[in-house]
BALOBA-1460 file (C-alpha; in Angstrom, 3 decimals):
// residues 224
<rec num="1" residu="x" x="-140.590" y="187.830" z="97.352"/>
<rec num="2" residu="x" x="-142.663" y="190.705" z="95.691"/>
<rec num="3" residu="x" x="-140.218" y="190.957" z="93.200"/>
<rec num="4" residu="x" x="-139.964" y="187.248" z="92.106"/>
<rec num="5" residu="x" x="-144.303" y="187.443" z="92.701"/>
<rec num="6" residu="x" x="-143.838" y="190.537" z="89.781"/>
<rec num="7" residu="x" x="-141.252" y="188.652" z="87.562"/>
<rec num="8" residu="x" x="-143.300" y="185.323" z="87.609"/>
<rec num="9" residu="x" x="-146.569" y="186.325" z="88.150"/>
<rec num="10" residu="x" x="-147.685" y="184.433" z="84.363"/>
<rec num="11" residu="x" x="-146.281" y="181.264" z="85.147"/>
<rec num="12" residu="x" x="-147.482" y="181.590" z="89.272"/>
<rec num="13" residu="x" x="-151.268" y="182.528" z="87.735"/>
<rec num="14" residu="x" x="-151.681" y="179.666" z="85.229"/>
<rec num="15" residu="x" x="-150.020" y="177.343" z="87.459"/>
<rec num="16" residu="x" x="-152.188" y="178.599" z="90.577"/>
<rec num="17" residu="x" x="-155.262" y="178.154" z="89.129"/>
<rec num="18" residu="x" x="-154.061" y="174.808" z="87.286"/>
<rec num="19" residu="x" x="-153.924" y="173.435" z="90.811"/>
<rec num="20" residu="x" x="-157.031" y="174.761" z="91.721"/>
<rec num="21" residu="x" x="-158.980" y="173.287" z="89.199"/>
<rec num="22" residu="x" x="-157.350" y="169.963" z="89.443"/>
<rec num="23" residu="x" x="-158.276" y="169.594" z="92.968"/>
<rec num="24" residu="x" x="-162.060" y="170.967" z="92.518"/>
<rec num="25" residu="x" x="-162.417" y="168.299" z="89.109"/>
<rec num="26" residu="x" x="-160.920" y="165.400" z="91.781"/>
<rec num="27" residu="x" x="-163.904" y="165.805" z="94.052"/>
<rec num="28" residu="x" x="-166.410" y="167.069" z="91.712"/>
<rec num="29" residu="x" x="-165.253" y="163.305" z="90.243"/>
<rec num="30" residu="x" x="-165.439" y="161.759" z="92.939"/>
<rec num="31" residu="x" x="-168.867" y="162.873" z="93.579"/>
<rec num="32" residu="x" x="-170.337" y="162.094" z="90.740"/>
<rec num="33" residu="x" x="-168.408" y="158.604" z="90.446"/>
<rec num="34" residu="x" x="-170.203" y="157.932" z="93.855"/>
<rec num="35" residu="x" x="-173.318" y="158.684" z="92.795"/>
<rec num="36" residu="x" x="-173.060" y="156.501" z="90.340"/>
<rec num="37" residu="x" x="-171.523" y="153.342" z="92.622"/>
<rec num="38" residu="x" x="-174.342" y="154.434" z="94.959"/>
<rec num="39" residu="x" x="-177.461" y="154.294" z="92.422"/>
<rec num="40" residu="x" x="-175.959" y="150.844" z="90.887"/>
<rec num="41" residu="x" x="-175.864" y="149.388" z="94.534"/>
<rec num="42" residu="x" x="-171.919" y="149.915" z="94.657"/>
<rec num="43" residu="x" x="-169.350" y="151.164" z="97.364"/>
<rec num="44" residu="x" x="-168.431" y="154.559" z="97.648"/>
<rec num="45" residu="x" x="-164.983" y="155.534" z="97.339"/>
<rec num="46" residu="x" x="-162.741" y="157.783" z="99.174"/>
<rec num="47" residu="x" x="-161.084" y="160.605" z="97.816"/>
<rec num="48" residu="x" x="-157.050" y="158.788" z="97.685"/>
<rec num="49" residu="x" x="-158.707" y="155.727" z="95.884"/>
<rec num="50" residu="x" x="-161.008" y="158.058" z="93.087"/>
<rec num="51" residu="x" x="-157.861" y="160.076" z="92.577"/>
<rec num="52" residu="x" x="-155.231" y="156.654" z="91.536"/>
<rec num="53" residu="x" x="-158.979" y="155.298" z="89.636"/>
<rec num="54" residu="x" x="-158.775" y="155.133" z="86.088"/>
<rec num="55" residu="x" x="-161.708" y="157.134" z="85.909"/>
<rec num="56" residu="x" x="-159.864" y="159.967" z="87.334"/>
<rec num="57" residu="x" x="-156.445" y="158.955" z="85.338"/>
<rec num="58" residu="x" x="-158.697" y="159.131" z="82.321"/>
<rec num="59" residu="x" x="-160.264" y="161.841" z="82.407"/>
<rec num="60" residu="x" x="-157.111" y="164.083" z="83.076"/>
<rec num="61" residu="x" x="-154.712" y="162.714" z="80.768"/>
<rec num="62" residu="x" x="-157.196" y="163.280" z="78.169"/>
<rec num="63" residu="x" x="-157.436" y="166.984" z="78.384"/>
<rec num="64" residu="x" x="-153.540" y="166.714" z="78.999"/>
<rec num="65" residu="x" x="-152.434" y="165.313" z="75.850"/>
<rec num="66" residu="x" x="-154.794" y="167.100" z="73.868"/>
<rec num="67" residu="x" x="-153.144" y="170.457" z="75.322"/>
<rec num="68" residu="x" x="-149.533" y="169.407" z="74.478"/>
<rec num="69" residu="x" x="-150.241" y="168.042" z="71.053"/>
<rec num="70" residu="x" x="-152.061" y="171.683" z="70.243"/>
<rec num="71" residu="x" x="-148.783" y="173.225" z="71.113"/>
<rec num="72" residu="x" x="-146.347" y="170.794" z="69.453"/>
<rec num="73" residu="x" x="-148.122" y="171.280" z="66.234"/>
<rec num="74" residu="x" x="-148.408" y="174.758" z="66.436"/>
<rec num="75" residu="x" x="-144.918" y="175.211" z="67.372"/>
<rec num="76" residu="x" x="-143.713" y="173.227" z="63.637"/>
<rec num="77" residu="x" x="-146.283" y="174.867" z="62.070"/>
<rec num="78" residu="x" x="-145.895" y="178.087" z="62.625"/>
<rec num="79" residu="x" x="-141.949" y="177.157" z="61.228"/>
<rec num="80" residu="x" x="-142.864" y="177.011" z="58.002"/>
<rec num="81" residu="x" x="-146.659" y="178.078" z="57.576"/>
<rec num="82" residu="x" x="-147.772" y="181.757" z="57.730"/>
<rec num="83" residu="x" x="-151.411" y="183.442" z="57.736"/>
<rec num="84" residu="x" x="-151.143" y="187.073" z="56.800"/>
<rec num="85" residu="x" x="-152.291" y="189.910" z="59.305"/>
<rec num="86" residu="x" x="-152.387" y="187.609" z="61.973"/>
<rec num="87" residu="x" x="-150.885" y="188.344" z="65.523"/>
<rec num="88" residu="x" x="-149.778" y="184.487" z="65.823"/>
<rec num="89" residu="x" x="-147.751" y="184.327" z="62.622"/>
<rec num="90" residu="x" x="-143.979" y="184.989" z="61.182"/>
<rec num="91" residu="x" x="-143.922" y="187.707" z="58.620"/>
<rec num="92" residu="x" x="-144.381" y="186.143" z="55.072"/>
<rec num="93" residu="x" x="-140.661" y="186.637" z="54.343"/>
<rec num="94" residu="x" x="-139.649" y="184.544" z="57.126"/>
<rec num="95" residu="x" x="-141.624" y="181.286" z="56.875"/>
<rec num="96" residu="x" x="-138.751" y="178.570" z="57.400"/>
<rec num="97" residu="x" x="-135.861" y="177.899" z="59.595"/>
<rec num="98" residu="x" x="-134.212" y="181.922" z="58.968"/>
<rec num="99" residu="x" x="-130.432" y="182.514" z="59.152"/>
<rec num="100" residu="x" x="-128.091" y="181.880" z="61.871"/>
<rec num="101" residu="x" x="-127.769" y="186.026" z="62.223"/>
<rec num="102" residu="x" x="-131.670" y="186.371" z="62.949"/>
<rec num="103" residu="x" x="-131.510" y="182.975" z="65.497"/>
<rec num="104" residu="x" x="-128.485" y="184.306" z="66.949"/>
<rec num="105" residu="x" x="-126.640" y="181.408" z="66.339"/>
<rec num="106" residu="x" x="-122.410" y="180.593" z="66.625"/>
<rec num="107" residu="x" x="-120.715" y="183.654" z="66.049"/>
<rec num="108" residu="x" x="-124.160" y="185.615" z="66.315"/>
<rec num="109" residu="x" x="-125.196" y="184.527" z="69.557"/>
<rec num="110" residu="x" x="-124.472" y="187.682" z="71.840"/>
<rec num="111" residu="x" x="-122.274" y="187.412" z="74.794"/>
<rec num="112" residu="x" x="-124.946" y="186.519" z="77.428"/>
<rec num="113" residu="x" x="-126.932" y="184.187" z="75.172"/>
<rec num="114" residu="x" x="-127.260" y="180.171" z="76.322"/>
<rec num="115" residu="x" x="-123.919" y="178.331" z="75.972"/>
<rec num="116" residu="x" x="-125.495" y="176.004" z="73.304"/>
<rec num="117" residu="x" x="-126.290" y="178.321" z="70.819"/>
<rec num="118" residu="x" x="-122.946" y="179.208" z="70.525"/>
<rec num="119" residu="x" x="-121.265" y="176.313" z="69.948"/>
<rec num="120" residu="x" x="-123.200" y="175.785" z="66.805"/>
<rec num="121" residu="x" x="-122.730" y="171.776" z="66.408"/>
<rec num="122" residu="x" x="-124.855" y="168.867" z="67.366"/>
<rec num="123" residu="x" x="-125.696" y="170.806" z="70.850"/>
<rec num="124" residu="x" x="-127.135" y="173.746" z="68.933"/>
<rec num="125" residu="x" x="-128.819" y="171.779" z="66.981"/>
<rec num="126" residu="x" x="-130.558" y="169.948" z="69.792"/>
<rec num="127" residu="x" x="-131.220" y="173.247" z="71.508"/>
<rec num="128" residu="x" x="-132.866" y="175.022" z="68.419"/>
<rec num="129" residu="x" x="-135.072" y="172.537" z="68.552"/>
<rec num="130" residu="x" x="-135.383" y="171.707" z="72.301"/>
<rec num="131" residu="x" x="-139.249" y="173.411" z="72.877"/>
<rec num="132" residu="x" x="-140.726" y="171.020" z="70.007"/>
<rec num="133" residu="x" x="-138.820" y="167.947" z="71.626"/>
<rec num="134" residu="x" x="-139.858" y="168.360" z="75.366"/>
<rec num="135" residu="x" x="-143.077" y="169.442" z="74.714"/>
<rec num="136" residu="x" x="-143.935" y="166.439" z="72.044"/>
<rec num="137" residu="x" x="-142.041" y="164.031" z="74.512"/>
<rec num="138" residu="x" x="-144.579" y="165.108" z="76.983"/>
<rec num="139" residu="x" x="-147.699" y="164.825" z="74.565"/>
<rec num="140" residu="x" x="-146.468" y="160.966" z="73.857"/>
<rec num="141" residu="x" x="-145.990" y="160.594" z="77.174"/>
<rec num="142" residu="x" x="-149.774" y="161.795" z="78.340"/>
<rec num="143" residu="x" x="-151.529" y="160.127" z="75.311"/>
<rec num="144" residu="x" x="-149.756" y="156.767" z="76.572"/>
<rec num="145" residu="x" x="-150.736" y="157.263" z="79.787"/>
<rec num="146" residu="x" x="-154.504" y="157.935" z="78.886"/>
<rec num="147" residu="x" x="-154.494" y="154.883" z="76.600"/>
<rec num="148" residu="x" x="-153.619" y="152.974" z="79.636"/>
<rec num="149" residu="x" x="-156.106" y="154.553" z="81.831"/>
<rec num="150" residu="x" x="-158.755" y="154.337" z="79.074"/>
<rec num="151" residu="x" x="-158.144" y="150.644" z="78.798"/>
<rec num="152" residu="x" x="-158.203" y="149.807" z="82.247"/>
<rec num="153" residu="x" x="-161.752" y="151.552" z="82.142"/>
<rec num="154" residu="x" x="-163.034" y="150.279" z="78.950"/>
<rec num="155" residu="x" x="-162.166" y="146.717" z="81.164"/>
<rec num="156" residu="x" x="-163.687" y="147.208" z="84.163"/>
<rec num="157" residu="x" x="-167.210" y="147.903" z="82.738"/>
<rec num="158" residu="x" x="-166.632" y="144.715" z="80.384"/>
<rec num="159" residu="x" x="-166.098" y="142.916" z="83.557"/>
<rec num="160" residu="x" x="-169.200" y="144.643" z="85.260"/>
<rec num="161" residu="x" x="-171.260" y="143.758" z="82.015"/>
<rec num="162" residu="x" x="-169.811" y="139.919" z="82.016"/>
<rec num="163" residu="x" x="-167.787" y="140.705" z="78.971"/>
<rec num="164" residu="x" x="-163.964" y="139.460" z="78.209"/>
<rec num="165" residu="x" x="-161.574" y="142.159" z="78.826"/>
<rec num="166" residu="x" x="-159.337" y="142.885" z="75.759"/>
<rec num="167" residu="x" x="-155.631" y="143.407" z="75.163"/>
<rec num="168" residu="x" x="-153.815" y="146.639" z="75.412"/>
<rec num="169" residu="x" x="-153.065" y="146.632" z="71.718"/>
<rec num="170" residu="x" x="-156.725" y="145.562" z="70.598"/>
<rec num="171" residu="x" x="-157.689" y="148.480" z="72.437"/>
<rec num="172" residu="x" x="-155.208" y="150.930" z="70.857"/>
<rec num="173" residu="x" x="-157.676" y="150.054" z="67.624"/>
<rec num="174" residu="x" x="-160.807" y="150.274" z="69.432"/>
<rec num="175" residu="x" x="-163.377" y="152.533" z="68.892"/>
<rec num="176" residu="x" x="-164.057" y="153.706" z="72.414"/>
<rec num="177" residu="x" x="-160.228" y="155.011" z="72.685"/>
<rec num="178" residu="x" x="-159.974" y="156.954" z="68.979"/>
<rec num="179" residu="x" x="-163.389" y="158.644" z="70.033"/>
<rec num="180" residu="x" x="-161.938" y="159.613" z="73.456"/>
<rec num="181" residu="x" x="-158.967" y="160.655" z="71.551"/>
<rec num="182" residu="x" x="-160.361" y="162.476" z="68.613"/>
<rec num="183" residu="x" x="-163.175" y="164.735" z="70.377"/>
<rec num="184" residu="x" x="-160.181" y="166.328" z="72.402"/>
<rec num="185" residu="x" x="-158.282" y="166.928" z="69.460"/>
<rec num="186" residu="x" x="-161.072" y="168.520" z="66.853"/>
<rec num="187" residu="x" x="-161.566" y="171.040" z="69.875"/>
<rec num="188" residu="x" x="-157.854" y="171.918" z="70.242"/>
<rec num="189" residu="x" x="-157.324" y="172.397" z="66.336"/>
<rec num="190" residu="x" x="-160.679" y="174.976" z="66.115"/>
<rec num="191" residu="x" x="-158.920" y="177.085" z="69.445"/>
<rec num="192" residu="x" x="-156.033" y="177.468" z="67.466"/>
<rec num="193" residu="x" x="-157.207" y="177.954" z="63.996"/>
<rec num="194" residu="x" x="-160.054" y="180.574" z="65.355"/>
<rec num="195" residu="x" x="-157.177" y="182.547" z="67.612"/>
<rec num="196" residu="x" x="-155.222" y="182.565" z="64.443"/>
<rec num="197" residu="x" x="-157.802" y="183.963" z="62.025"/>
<rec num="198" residu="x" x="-159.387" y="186.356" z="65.100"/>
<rec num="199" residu="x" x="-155.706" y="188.251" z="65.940"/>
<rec num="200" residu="x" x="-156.038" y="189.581" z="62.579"/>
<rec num="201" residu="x" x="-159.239" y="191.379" z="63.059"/>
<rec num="202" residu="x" x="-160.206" y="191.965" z="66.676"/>
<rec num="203" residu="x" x="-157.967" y="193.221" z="69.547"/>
<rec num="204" residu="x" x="-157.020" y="193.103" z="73.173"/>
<rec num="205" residu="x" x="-155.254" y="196.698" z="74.547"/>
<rec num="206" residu="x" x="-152.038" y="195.560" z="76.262"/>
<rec num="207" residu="x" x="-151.926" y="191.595" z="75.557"/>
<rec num="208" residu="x" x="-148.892" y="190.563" z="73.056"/>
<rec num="209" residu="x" x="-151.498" y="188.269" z="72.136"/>
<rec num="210" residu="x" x="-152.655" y="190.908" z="70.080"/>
<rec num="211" residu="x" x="-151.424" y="193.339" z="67.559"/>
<rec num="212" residu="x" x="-151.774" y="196.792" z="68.586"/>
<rec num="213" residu="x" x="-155.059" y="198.209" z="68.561"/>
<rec num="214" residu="x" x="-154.504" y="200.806" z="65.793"/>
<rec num="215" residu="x" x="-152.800" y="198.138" z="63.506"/>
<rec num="216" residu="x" x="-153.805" y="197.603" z="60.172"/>
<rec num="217" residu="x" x="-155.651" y="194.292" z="59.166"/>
<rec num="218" residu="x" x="-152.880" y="193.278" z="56.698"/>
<rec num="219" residu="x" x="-150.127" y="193.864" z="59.543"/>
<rec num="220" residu="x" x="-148.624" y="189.940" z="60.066"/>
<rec num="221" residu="x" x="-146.503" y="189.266" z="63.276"/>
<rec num="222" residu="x" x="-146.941" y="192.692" z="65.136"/>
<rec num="223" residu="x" x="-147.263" y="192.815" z="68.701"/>
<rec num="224" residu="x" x="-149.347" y="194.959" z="71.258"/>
């Protein structure tokens, strides 16, 4: 156990404290949603029934799709676009697909390398490009799902204001879901282009986030 603890202690950590904060943000919501029901004269909820809300759907899948998009489009960037001295980026010389020999690819793949990269047909190809699938697959997947919870919102308070709910697809062009949309994305772009321009200037002793700490500015692609 201590040794699987030590080999997976990243993935254990982020997904540790994802749970944590999922479960704190479903009663802080809850809370605040029933102080809300309360001050309008409403019905407080329990915890089950705030949890299945689209309130609570919406809220999550927002942040959620947000997250994945930032990594799908920094995974296809970073395939062909390069920022010199930075930590985050290829070498200059390397923007683009590379060679079969540096993807260790077919005949290059070494002997304990996944089956699929040595076959080197339509499987490799699906492979080499299996992170940008699944993790786009899940961004569609989360932004669909928050479109749905968003319009089940934006309905219910049309409903509470004696207005005529609206189609799924009229609301896929409304206003209230490209705002909810876009103010998740503008933050997720400025993370990523800030951590991009600050790995070429500041440091962090031991993180391969980071180049090393004596590395020149210039230095693209080292790591720490």
């Amino acid at each position: 156990m201590r040794r699987f603890v030590r080999e997976n202690g990243l993935s254990l950590f982020f997904f540790a404290i994802f749970a944590i904060t999922l479960v704190g943000q479903s009663f802080a919501g809850r809370n605040k949603y029933n102080a809300v029901e309360i001050e309008h004269d409403g019905a407080p909820v329990s915890w089950w029934s705030y949890v299945t809300s689209s309130d609570f759907g919406s809220a999550v899948m927002e942040n959620w799709q947000s997250e994945f998009l930032q990594f799908s489009l920094f995974i296809l960037a970073t395939i062909w676009f390069v920022q010199k001295g930075s930590n985050e980026s290829k070498v200059l010389e390397d923007a683009g697909l590379e060679s079969k020999a540096k993807q260790q690819i077919g005949r290059y793949a070494p002997a304990e390398g996944p089956r699929w990269a040595k076959l080197d047909d339509w499987r490799t190809r699906i492979y080499e490009n299996s992170l940008l699938i699944v993790m786009t697959a899940i961004f569609f997947a989360t932004w669909l799902a928050q479109s749905l919870n968003n319009w089940r919102e934006f309905n219910n308070d049309a409903r509470e204001h004696a207005d005529r709910p609206i189609g799924w697809i009229s609301y896929l062009g409304n206003a209230d879901f490209w705002e909810r949309t876009l103010q998740n994305w503008q933050s997720e772009f400025l993370a990523v282009g800030t951590m991009v321009v600050f790995t070429i200037y500041l440091r962090q002793r031991g993180s391969p986030e980071s180049k090393p700490v004596g590395a020149p500015h210039e230095e693209t692609a080292s790591s720490g």
